[in-house]
N, C-alpha and C positions, 0 to 999 in steps of 0.2 A: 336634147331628145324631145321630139315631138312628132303629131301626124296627123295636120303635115308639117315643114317644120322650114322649109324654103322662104319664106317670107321672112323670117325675125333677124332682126336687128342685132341681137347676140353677139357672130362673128364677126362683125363689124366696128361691135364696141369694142369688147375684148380684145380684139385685133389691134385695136391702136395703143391699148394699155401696155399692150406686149412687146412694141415697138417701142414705145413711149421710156419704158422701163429699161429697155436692153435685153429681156427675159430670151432663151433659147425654147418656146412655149407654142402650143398651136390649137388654136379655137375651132372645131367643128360642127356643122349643122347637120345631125343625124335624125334621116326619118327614120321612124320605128313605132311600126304598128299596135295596137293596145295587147294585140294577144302575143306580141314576142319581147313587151317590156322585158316583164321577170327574166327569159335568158340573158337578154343586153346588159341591163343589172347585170348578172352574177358574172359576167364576164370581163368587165372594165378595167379590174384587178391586174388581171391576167394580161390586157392588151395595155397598161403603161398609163390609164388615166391619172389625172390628179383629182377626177370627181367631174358633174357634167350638172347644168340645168336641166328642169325639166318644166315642160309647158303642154299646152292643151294637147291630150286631155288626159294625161301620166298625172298629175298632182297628186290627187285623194288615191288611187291605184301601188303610187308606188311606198305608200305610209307603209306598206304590208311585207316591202322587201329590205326595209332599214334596220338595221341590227341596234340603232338608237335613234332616236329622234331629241332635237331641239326642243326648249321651252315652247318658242314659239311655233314650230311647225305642231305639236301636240294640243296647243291653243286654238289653231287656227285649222287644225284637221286637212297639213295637205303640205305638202312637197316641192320647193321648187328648188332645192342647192342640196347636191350630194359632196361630200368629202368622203375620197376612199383614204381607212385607216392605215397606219404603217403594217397592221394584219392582212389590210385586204377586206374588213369591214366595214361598212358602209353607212356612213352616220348621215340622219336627212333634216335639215335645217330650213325655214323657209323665210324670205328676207324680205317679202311685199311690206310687212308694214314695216321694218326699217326705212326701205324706199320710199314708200310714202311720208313719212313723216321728215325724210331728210328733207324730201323736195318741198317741202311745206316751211322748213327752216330754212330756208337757202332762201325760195322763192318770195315769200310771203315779204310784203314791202316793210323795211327799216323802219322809215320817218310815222310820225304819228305818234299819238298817245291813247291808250296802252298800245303797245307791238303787241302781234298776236300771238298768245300759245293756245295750246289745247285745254287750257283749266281757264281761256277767256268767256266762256260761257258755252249754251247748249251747241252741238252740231246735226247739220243735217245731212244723213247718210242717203242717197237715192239707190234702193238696189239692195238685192239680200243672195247675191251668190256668193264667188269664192273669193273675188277680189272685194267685197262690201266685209266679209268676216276677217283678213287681212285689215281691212280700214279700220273698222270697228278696235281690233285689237291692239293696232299702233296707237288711236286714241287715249283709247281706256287704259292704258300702262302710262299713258305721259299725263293725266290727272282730270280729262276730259268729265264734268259735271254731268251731262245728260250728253245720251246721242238720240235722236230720232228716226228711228228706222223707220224709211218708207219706200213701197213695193208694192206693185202690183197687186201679185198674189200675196195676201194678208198671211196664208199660215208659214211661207215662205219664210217673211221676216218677223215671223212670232219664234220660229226654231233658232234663228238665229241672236233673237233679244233671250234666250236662253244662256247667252256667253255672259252676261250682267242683269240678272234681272231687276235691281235695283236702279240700275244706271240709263237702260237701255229701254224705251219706249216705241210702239207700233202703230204710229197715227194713220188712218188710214186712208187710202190710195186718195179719193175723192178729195181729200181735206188737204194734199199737200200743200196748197199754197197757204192757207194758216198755219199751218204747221212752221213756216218759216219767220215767225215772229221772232225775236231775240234772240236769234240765232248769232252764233262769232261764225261759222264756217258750214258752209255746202258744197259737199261731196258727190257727183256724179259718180258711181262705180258700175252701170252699165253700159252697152256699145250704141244706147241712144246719141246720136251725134258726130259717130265714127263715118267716116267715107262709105256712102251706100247704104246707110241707117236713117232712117226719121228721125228729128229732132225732138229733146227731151221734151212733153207737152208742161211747162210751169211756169207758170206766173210767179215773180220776183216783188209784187208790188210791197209785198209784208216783210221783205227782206230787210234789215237797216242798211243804213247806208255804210258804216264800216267792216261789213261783213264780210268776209275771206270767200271767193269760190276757186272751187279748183274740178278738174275732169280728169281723170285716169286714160279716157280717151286721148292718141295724142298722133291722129290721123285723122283729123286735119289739127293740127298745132291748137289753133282757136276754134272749137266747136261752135256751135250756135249759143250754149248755153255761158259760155264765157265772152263771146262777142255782145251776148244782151246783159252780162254784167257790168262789162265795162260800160258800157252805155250810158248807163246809170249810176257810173262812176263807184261800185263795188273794186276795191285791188283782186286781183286775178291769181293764179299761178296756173299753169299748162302741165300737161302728163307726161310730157319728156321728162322730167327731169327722175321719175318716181323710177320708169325703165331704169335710168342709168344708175341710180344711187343702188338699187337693189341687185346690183350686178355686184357692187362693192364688196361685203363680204367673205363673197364665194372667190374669188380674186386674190384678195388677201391670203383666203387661208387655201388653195390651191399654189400660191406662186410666193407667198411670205411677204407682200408686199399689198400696204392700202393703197388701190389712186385713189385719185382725187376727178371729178366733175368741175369741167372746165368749159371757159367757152369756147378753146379749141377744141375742145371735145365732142361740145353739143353740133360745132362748124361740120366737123366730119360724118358724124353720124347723121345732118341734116343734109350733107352733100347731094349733090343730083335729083334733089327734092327727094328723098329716101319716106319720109311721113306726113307728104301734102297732098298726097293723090294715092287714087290705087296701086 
């Protein structure tokens, strides 16, 4: 459910897991306006769902129609996997920073010494919305020492360095590219860089060089800001993969079965250029 909701890539992914599996199962892409959420909720029950996503701009809206909410969607203040209960209850789970942090373990390069995790030293978070507090929180649970929130607007990501105050720092906007000293990983979580967006303004030079970048963006696959990482010989990871892995759960526990993120996977869902252009 979204509005609008024609664009996403959802049934498409879904679609092949359901094939994939043998499932008698069927993914739809429902608009639905903010003011007739709340009905569509209470009615899924009723029309045969096993549970629905939900995306811009239902997330934080639908916390208020959930009969329980996950650890992490109560963390993370927002919605994006409903499971309707064997009552007919509607439990709301949200799975961004699962996604994120799988495509981080998938992607993030093997060879080398130390392999990266999130306890390899400070991160640098760009961005203090809904997908930056998602990021922040798949961190901060997997052992992540310092994150660096940096934004624009400064009280933006002062509300959100409220989720760790001890952990979680507000360098500000002007200063980001120091900010990038010793850093293991940077985090793009805004649409700077996406198809029809200006590129993210940052200088890399304070970066080291085995620092992990990755973008959430994943229209156009290689942003600017991973195309000047590579560059400079940074290992990369792309924002496909956070899409697919965060579909994972909700899959599972609608149809009782984990996929798995595959490169047949990523083949189909890149098909006909699906996230290289508008």
């Amino acid at each position: 459910m979204g509005w609008p909701v024609a664009h996403s890539l959802s049934p498409r992914l879904h679609g092949y897991w359901l094939a994939h599996h043998g499932i008698d199962g069927r993914y739809d892409a429902l608009a639905v306006a903010p003011e007739g959420l709340a009905q569509r909720l209470a009615g899924i029950a009723a029309d045969g769902f096993a549970g629905v996503n939900l995306t811009v701009p239902h997330k934080l809206a639908a916390l208020d129609f959930m009969a329980s909410l996950s650890p992490a969607a109560r963390a993370i203040g927002a919605v994006n996997t409903v499971v309707v209960g064997p009552d007919g209850a509607l439990a709301g789970d949200n799975t961004d920073a699962f996604g994120f942090m799988e495509n981080l373990r998938e992607g993030a390069p093997a060879g080398g010494a130390p392999a990266w995790s999130a306890a390899s030293g400070p991160a640098i978070v760009i961005g203090a919305g809904g997908a930056a507090r998602a990021v922040c929180h798949g961190l901060l649970a997997a052992g992540a020492p310092e994150i660096r929130l940096i934004n624009r607007t400064a009280a933006n990501a002062e509300a959100l360095a409220a989720m760790d105050a001890e952990r979680i720092t507000t360098p500000a906007w002007a200063a980001r590219g120091d900010a990038l000293h010793e850093a293991a990983l940077l985090v793009n979580t805004t649409s700077l860089g996406m198809v029809g967006q200006p590129a993210l303004d940052l200088d890399l030079a304070a970066l080291p060089d085995g620092a992990l970048v990755t973008d959430i963006v994943y229209a156009p696959l290689e942003t600017p800001l991973l195309a000047a990482a590579a560059r400079r010989g940074n290992p990369v990871v792309d924002g496909l993969g956070m899409l697919l892995h965060q579909a994972r759960p909700g899959f599972a526990a609608w149809f009782g079965v984990m996929p798995e993120v595959t490169a047949a996977l990523r083949a189909h869902v890149l098909a006909d250029d699906v996230v290289s252009g508008p």
